[in-house]
Backbone bond lengths (Angstrom), bond angles and torsions (degrees), N, CA, C in turn:
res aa  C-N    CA-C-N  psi(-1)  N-CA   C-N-CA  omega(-1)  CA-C   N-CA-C  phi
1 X - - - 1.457 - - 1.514 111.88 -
2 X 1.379 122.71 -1.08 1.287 113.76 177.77 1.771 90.38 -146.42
3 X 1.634 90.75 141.94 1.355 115.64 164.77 1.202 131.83 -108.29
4 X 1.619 128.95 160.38 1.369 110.24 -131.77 1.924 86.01 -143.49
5 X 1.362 139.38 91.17 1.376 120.41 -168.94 1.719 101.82 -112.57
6 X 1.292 98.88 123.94 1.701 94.84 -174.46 2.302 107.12 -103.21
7 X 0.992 70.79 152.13 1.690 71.49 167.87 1.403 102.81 -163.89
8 X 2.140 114.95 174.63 0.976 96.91 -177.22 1.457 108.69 136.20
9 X 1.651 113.58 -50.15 1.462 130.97 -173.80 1.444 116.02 -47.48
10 X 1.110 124.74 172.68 1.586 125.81 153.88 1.441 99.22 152.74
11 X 1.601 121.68 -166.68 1.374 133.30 -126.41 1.848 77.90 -145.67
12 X 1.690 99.46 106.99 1.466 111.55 174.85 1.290 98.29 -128.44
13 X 1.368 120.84 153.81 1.664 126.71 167.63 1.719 103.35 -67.18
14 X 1.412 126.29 -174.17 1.210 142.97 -164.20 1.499 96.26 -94.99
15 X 1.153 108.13 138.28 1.418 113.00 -178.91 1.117 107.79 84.16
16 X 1.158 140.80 11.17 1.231 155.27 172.54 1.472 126.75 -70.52
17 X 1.288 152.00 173.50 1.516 150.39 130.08 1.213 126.27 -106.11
18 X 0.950 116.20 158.56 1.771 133.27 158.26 1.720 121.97 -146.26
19 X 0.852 136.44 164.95 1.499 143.27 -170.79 1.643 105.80 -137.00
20 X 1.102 119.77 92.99 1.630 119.85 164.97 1.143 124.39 -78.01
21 X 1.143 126.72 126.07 1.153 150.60 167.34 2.152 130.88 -80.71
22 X 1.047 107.02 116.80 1.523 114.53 178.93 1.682 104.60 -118.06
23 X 1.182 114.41 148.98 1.109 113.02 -179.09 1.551 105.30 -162.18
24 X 1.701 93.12 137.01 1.930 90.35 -145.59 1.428 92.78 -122.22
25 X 1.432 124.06 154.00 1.159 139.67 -158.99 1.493 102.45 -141.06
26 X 1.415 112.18 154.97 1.741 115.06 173.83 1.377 100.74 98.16
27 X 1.573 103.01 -147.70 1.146 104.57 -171.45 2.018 130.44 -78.21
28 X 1.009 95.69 80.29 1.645 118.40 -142.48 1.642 91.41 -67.61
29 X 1.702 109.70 -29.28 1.594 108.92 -172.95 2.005 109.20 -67.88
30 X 1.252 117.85 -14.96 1.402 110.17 -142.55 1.849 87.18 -106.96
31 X 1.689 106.53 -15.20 1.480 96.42 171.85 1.724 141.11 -41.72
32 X 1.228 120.88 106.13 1.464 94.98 177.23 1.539 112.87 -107.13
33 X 0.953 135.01 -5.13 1.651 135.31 178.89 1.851 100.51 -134.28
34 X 1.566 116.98 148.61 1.384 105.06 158.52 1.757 78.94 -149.06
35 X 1.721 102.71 150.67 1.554 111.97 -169.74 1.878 91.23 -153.97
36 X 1.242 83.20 165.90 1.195 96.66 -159.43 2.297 89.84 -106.55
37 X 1.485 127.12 136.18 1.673 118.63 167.91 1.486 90.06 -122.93
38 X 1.710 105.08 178.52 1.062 119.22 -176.80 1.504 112.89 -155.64
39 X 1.214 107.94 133.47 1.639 102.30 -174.21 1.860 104.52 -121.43
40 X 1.036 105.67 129.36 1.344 121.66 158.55 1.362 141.33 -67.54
41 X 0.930 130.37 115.09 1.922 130.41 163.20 1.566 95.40 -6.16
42 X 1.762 105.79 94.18 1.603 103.22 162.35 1.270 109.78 57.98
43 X 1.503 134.90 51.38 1.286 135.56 157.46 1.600 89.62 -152.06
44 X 1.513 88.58 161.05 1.506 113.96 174.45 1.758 120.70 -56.67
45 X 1.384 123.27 160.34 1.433 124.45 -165.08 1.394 92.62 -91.59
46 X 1.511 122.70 140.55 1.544 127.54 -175.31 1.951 96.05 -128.62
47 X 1.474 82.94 152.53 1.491 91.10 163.99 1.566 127.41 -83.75
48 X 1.466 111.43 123.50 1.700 99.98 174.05 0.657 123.04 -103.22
49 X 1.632 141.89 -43.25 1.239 128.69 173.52 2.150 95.87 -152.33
50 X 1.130 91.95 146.24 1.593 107.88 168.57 1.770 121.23 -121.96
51 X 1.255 86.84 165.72 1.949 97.54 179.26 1.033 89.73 -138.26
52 X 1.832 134.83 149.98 0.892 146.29 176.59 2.040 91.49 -121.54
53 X 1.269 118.26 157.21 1.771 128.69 176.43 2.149 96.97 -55.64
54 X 1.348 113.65 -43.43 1.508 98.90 179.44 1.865 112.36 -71.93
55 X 1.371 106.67 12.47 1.186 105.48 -174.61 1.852 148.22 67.50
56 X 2.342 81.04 5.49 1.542 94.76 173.19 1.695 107.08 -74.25
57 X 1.224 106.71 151.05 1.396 114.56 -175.16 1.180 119.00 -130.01
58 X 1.403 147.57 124.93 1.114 135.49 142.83 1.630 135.38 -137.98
59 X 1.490 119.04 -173.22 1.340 127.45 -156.93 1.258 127.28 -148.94
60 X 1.180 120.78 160.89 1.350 147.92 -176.93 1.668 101.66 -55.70
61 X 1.574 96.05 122.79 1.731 107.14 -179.91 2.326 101.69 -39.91
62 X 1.454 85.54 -50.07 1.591 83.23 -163.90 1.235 96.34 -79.53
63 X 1.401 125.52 14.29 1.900 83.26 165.60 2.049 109.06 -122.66
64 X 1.389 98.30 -1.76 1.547 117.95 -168.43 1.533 85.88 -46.18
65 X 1.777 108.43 145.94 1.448 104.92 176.79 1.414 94.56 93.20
66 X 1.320 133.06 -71.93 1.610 122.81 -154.60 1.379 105.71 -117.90
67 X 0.970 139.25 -12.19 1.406 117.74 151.22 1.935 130.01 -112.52
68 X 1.265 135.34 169.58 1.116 126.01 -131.64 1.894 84.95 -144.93
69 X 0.986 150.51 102.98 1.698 132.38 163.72 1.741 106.13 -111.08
70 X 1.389 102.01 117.72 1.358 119.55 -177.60 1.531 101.97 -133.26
71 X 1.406 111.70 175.33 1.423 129.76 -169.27 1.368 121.16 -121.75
72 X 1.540 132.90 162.85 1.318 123.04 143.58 1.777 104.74 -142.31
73 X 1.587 89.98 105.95 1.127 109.67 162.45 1.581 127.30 -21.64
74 X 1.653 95.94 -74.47 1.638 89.68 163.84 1.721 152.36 -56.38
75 X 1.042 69.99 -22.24 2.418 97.75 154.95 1.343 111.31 -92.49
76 X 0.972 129.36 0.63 1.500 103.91 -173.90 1.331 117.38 66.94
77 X 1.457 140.02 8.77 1.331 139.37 -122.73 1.921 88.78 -138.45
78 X 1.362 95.20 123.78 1.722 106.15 156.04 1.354 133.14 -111.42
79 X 1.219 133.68 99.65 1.842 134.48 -147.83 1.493 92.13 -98.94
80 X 1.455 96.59 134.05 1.830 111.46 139.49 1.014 117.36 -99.75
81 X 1.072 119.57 135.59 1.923 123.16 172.53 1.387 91.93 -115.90
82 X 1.361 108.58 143.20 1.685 113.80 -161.49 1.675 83.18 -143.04
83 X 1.110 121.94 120.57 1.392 128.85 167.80 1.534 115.54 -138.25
84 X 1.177 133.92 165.50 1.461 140.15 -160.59 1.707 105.87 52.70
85 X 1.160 116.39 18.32 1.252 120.36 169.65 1.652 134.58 -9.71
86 X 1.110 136.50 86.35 1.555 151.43 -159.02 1.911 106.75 -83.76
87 X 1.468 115.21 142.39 1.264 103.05 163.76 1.736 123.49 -66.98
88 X 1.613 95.44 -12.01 1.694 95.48 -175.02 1.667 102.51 -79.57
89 X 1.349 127.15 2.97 1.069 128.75 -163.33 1.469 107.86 -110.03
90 X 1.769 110.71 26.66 1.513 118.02 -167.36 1.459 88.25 -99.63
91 X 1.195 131.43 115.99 1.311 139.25 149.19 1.302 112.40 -138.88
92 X 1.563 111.11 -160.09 1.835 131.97 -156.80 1.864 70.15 -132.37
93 X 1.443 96.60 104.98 1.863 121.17 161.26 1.591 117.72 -67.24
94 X 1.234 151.51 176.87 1.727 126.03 -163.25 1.747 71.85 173.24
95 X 1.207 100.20 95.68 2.145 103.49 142.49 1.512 105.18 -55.26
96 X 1.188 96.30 134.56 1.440 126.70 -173.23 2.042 107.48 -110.49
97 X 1.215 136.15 116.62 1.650 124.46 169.85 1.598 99.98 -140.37
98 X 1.390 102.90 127.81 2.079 123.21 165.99 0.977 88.13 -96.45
99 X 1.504 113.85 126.42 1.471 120.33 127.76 1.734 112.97 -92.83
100 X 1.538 116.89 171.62 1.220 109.79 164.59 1.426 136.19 -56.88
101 X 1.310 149.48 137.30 1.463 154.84 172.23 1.626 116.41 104.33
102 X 1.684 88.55 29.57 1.672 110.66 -168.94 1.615 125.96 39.81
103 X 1.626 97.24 59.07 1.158 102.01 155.21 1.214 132.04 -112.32
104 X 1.096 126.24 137.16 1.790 143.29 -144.63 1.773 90.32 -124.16
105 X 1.603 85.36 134.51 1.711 90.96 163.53 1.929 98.59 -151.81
106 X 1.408 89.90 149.05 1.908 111.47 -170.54 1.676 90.65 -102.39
107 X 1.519 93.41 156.28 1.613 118.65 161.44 1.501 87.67 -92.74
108 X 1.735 78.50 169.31 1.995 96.28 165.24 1.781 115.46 -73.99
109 X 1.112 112.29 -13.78 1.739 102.31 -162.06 0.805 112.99 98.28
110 X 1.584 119.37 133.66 1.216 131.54 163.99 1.443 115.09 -141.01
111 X 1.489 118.07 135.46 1.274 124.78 -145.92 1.426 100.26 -112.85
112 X 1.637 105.53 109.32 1.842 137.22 142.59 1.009 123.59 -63.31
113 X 1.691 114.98 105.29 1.503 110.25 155.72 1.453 120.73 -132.58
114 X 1.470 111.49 147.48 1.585 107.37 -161.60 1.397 86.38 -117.56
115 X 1.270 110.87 125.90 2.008 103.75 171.75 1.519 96.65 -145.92
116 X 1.132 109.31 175.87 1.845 145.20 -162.76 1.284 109.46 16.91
């Protein structure tokens, strides 16, 4: 019941930023958490940062300090701001949304890469 459209990705040097964008559709009232995962070249999907509806937030040891996940309510819209940007921080990004009765819904991916 809810859709999940991310954008945002692309190919920045180190030290760099970007701001990703998700933007969720459907049943937008029943959301209670939307978070941002990330999967790596052949490693497992990790959590980076989450928002819960009371607006507690939190994150991934390696990115605390450099990245930022906030909302706008009136878009429908959940932002990462990713700054100090790392090559270890090259993965496939995945919008994350809970609704109640544990239902989970994924974005398509959107692809971060930090090189030279």
């Amino acid at each position: 019941q809810v859709q999940l459209v991310e954008s945002g990705g692309g190919l920045v040097q180190p030290g760099g930023s970007l701001r990703l964008s998700c933007a969720a559709s459907g049943s937008i009232f029943s959301i209670n958490v939307m978070g941002w995962y990330r999967q790596p070249a052949g490693k497992e999907r990790e959590l980076v940062a989450r928002i819960t509806r009371d607006d507690t937030t939190n994150y991934a040891d390696s990115v605390k300090g450099r990245f930022t996940i906030f909302r706008d309510n009136a878009k429908n819209t959940v932002y990462l701001q990713m700054n100090s940007l790392k090559p270890e921080d090259t993965a496939v990004y995945y919008c994350h949304a809970a609704q109640p009765g544990y239902l989970y819904y994924w974005g398509q991916g959107t692809q971060v890469a930090v090189s030279s």
